[in-house]
C-alpha positions in Angstrom: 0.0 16.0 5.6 2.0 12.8 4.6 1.1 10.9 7.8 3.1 7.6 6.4 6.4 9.2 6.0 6.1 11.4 8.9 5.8 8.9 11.5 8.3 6.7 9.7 10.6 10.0 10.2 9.9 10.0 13.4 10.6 6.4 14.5 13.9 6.7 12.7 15.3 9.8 14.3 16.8 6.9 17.2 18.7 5.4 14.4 20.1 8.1 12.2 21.3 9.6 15.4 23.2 6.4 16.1 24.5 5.7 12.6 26.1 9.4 13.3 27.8 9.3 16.1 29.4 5.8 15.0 30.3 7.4 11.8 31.6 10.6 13.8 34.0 8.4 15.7 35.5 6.5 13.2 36.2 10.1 11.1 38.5 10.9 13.9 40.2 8.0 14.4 40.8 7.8 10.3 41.8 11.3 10.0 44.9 11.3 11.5 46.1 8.6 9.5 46.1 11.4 6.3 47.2 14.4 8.2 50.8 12.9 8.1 50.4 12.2 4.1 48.8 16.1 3.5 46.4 17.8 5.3 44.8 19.5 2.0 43.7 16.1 1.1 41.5 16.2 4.4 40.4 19.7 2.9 39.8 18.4 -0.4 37.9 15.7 0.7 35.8 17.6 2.9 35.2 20.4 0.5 33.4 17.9 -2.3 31.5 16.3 0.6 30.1 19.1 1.9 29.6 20.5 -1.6 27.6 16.8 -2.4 25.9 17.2 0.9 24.5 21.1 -0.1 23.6 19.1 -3.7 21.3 16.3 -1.5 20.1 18.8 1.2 18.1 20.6 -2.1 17.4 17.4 -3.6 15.5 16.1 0.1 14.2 19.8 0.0 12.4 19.4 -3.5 11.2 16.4 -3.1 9.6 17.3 0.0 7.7 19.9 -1.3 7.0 17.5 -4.3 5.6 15.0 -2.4 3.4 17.3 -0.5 2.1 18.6 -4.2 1.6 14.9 -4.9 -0.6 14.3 -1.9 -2.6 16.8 -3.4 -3.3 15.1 -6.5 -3.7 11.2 -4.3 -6.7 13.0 -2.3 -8.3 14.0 -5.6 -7.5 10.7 -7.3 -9.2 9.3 -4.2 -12.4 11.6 -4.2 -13.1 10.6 -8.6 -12.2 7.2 -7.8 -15.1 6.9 -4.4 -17.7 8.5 -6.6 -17.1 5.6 -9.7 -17.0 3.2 -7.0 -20.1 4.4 -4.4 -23.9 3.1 -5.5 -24.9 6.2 -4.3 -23.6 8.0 -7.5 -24.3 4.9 -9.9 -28.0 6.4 -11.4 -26.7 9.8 -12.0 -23.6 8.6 -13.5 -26.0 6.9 -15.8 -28.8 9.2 -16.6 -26.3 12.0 -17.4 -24.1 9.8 -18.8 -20.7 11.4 -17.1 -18.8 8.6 -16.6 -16.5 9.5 -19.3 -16.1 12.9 -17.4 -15.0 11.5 -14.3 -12.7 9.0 -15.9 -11.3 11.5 -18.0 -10.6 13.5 -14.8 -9.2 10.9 -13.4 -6.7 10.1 -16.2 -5.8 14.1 -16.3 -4.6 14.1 -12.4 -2.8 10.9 -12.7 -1.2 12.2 -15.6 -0.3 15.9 -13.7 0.8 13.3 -10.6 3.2 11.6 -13.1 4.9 14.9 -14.4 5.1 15.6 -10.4 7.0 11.5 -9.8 9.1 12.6 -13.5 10.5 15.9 -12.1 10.8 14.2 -8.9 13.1 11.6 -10.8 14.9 14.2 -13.3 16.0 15.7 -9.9 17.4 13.0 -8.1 19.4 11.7 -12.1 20.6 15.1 -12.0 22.1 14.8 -8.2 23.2 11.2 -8.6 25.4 12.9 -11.5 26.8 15.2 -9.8 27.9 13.2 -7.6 29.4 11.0 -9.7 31.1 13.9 -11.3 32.7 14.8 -7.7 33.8 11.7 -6.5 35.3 11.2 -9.9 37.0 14.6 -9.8 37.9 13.4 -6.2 39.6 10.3 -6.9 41.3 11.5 -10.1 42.8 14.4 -7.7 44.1 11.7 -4.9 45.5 9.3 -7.5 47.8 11.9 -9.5 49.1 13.4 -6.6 50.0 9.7 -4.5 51.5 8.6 -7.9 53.5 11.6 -8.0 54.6 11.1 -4.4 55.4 7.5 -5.6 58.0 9.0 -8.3 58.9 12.2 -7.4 58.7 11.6 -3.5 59.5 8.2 -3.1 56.4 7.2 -1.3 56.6 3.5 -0.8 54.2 1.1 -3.0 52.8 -0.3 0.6 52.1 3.4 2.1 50.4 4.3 -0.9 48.1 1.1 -0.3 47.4 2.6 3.0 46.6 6.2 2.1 44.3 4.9 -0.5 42.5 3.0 2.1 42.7 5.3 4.7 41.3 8.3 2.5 38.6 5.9 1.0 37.3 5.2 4.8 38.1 8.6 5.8 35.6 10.1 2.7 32.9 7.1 3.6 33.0 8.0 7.3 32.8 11.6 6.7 29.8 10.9 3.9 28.0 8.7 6.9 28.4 11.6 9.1 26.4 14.2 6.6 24.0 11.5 4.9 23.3 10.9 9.1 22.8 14.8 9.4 20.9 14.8 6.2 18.4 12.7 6.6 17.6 14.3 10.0 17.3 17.6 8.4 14.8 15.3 5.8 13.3 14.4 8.6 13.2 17.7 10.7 10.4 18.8 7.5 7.9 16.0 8.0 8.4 16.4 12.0 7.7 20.3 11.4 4.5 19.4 9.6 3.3 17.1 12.4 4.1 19.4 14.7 2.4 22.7 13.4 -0.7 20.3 13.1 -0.6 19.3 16.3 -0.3 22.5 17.6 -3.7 23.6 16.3 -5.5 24.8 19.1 -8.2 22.3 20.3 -9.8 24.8 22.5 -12.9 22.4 23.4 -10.5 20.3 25.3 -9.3 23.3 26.9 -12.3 24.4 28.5 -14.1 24.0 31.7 -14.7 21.0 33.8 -18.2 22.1 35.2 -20.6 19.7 34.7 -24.1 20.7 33.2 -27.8 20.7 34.4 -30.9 21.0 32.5 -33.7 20.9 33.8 -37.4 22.8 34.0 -35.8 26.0 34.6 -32.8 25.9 32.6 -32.3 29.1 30.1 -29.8 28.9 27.4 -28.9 32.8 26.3 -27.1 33.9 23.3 -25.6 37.5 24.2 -24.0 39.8 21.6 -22.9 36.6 19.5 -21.0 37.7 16.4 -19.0 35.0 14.2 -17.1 34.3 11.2 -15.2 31.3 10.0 -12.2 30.9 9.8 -10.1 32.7 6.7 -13.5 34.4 6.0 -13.9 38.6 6.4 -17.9 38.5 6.2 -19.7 37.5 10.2 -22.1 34.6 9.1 -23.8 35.6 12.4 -24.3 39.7 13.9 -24.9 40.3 17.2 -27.3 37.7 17.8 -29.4 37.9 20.8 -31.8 34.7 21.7 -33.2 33.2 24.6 -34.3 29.2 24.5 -36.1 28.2 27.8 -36.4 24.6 28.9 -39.3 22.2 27.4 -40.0 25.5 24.7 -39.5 24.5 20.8 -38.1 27.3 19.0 -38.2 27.5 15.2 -35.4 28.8 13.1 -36.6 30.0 9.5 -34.7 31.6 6.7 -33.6 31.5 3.3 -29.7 29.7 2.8 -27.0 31.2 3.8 -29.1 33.0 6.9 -27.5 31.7 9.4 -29.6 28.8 10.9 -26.9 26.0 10.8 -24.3 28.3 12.1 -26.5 28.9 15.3 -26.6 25.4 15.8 -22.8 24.7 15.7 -22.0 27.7 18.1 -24.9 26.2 20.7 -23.1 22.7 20.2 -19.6 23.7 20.3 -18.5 22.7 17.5 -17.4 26.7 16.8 -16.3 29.5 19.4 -18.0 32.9 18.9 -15.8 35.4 17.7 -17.4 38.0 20.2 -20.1 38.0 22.6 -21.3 34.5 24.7 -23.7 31.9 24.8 -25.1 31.3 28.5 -26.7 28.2 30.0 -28.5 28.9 33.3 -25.7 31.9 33.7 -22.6 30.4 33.0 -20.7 30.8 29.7 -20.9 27.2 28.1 -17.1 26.8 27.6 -16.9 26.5 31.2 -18.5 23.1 31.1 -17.0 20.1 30.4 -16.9 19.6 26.5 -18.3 16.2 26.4 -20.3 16.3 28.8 -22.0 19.2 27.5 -22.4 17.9 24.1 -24.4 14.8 25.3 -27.1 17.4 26.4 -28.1 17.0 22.9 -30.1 14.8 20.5 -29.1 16.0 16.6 -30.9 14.9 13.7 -29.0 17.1 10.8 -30.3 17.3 7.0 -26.7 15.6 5.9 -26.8 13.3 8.6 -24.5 9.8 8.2 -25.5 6.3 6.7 -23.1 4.2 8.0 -21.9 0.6 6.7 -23.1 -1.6 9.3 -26.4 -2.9 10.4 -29.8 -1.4 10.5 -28.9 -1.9 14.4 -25.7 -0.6 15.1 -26.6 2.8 12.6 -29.1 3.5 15.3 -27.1 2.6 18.5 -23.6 3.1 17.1 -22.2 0.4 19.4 -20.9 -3.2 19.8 -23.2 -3.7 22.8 -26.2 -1.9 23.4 -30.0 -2.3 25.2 -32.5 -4.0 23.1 -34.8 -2.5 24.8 -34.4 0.2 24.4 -33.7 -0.1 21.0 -37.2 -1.2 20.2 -38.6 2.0 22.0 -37.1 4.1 20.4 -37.5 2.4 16.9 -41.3 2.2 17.9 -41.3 6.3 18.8 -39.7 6.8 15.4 -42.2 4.9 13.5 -39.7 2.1 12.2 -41.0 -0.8 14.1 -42.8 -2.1 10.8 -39.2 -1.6 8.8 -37.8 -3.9 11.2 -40.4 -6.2 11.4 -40.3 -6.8 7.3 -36.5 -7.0 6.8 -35.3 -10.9 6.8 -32.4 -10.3 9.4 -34.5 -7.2 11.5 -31.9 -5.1 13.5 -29.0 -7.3 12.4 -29.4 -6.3 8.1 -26.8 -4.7 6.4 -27.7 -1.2 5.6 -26.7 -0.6 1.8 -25.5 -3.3 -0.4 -22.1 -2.6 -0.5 -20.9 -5.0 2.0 -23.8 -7.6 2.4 -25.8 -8.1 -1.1 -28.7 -8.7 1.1 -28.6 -5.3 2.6 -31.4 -3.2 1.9 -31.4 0.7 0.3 -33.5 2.8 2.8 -36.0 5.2 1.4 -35.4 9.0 2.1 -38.0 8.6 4.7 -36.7 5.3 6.4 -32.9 7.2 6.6 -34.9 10.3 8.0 -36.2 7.9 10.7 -32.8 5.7 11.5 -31.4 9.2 12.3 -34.4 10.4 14.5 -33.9 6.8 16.2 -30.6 7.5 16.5 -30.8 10.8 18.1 -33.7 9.8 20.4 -31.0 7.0 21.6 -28.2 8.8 22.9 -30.6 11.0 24.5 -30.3 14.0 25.4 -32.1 16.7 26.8 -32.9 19.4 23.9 -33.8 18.1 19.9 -31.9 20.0 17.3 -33.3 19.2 14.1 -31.4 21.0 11.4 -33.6 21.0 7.7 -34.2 17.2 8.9 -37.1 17.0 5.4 -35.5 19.1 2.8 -34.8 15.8 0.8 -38.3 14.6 1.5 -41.8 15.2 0.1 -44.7 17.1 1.5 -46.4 14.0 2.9 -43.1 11.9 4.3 -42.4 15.1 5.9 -45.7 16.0 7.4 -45.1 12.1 8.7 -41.9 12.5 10.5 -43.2 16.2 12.0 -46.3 14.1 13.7 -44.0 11.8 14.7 -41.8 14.0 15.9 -44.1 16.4 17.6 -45.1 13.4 20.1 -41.6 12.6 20.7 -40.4 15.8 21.9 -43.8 16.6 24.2 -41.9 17.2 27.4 -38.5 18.5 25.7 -36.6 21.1 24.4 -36.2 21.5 20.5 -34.5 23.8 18.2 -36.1 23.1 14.7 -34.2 24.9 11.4 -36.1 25.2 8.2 -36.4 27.1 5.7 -39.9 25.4 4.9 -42.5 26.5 7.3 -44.8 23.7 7.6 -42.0 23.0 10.6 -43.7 26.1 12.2 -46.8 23.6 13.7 -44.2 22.5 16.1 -42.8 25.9 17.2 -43.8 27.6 20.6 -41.4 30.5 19.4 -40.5 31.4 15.8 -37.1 33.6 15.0 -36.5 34.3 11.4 -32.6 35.2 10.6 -31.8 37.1 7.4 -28.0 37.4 6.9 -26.3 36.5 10.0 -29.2 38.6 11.9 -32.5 37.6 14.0 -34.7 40.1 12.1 -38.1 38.5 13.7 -39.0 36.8 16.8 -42.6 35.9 18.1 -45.2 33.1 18.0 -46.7 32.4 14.1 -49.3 34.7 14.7 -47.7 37.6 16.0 -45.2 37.6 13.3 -47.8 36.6 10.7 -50.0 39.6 11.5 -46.5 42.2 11.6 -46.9 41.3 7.5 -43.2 41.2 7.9 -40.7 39.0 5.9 -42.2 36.0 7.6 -45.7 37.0 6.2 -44.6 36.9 3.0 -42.3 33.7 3.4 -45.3 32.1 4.8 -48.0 33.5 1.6 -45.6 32.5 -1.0 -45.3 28.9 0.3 -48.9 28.3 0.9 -49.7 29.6 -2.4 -47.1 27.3 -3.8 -49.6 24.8 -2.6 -52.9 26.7 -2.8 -52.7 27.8 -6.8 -55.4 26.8 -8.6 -53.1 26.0 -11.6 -51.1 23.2 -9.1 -52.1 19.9 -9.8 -50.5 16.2 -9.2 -50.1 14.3 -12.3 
């Protein structure tokens, strides 16, 4: 969407709509001024006006749909331009040595955005002559036939002064009155656009007001739950059915694509099942009030955010904010010593994009700011989606340990696909395309000598091979 120009439309409509009914008024009063001379120069006058204004209502039209086609093209200019310009891409950019890709990709779309800015220019020469050809034709018409009043007629030299006045204001008045009407019409496009968007359904808002408990007893209950994503025919979940009880940890396992991150956005809201329902304590969760819902949870996510800001406000993600508790939860997440070493402690830049003095946290330290973070904003149940893929086998056995104290007397949904996550787990449910195939502690499902078995041997022997050494 071209939010510029659309709200400029918008905040424009006032005046277009004046401009036309001033314009509309003066046509009348103008009109009757040429009726007396000859009506058909009304009509001729009319006819190339409304043929111009049939000319400019394609020309808006086109460069509409151009401009949309250009925005296109800006977003991708945008998106080459971020990864030349963001540190995080600066050592791959080197080592594979594809900056002359990406600026080569860049110069391609500015150069397919340029043909898109030439035809938008060829369109409006090719208008502009036209009508220049019609008001040509136009005044060519009026001047043979007043001159042949004048001679033939003997239309006074002073009346013809009038009539050429009077059909010049007549035309402008009338050419006000369309260009007024066409530029709403213009206008009426953009407005469309922001309106469809606007009428997306935001069905979270839309929901319940009931405000949730959890507590010792609580029981959250997938029923039946089948979903796919929008535009997509395949279910990424198939009529799931899981029960998560309060203070439990429950670990999701499977290979990609199995389902494990979907299950977390349908428990959070952030998607609607497209059948069946997810329960808490009995009540369909879109019954409760969205927000208030949402803050039942504490999320640490594998592609969690790294904001530009302090070390501080990444964990708190406010202006004002308890230092307190700040250090208490720094000190759960093990980053108390990170603190204590960097020279401006909660208040250094992360990254040194803005502030050269920032500092670059280590996958383990970003793993830890968004622990912190979660532990924060509280919340009553952990969801900890593939938190360590990025990390090695021992930062990742250090945040588990951590981890496992910090979630002693709470709920926690843990998704992996690596099982060492499984030390954690009360209750182990392994998904295989869209479907819980397994469910049970680690050792009933490791004694089934089911697909969890064998995910389990295959990993361990990853580790246990004889032929696996550290250089």
């Amino acid at each position: 969407m071209q939010k510029g120009s659309t709200l400029s439309s918008s905040l424009s409509i006032v005046d277009q709509l004046s401009s036309l009914l001033s314009a509309a008024f003066g046509l009348i009063a103008i009109s009757s001024i040429i009726i007396t001379l000859n009506p058909l120069i009304n009509l001729l006058i009319i006819c190339i006006i409304y043929v111009n204004s049939l000319v400019t209502k394609w020309l808006n039209h086109q460069q509409f749909l151009i401009r949309k086609e250009i925005s296109n093209y800006g977003r991708y200019e945008w998106g080459l331009s971020y990864m030349l310009d963001n540190f995080h891409y600066a050592k791959e950019l080197r080592l594979f040595n594809i900056k002359e890709l990406i600026i080569n990709k860049l110069i391609n779309n500015k150069s397919d955005a340029n043909k898109l800015h030439l035809k938008n220019q060829s369109n409006e020469n090719k208008a502009s002559m036209f009508h220049t050809g019609t008001n040509f034709i136009q005044q060519l018409v009026l001047y043979i036939y007043l001159i042949y009043m004048v001679i033939k007629k003997g239309l006074a030299i002073g009346n013809m002064t009038i009539f050429l006045a009077a059909t010049g204001q007549f035309s402008g008045s009338l050419s006000s009155v369309m260009n007024s009407y066409l530029k709403l019409t213009d206008s009426s496009l953009k407005i469309q656009e922001l309106l469809e968007f606007m009428s997306i359904p935001l069905r979270q808002y839309e929901t319940g007001d009931i405000t949730p408990i959890f507590n010792k007893d609580s029981i959250i209950e997938f029923k039946n739950v089948f979903f796919k994503y929008p535009g997509s025919e395949n279910y990424a979940l198939k009529n799931m059915n899981i029960t998560i009880r309060a203070n439990e940890k429950l670990c999701i396992v499977g290979v990609n694509g199995s389902g494990k991150s979907t299950f977390i956005k349908l428990l959070t809201r952030l998607y609607f099942p497209t059948e069946g329902e997810i329960l808490l304590n009995g009540i369909n969760i879109n019954q409760y009030d969205y927000k208030k819902y949402q803050r039942l949870f504490a999320p640490v996510f594998q592609d969690f955010c790294r904001y530009y800001m302090t070390l501080g406000e990444n964990i708190v993600l406010a202006d004002n904010y308890s230092r307190e508790r700040l250090d208490e939860v720094c000190t759960e997440s093990g980053l108390s010593s990170l603190v204590s070493k960097l020279p401006k402690g909660y208040n250094t830049q992360v990254d040194k994009w803005i502030d050269e003095e920032g500092f670059e946290p280590s996958g383990g330290e970003e793993q830890r700011i968004a622990i912190a973070r979660a532990c924060y904003h509280g919340g009553e149940i952990f969801l900890l989606d593939e938190p360590t893929a990025a990390l090695d086998p021992v930062a990742e056995y250090e945040i588990y340990t951590q981890f496992n104290s910090m979630i002693t007397d709470k709920t926690a949904v843990l998704i992996t696909h690596r099982l060492s996550a499984v030390q954690l787990a009360d209750k182990v449910a392994v998904f295989d395309n869209g479907s819980l195939i397994e469910y049970g502690t680690h050792k009933q499902l490791y004694s089934k000598g089911g697909v969890y078995t064998e995910m389990f041997d295959k990993q361990a022997e990853f580790y246990r091979n004889e032929n696996y050494s550290i250089a």
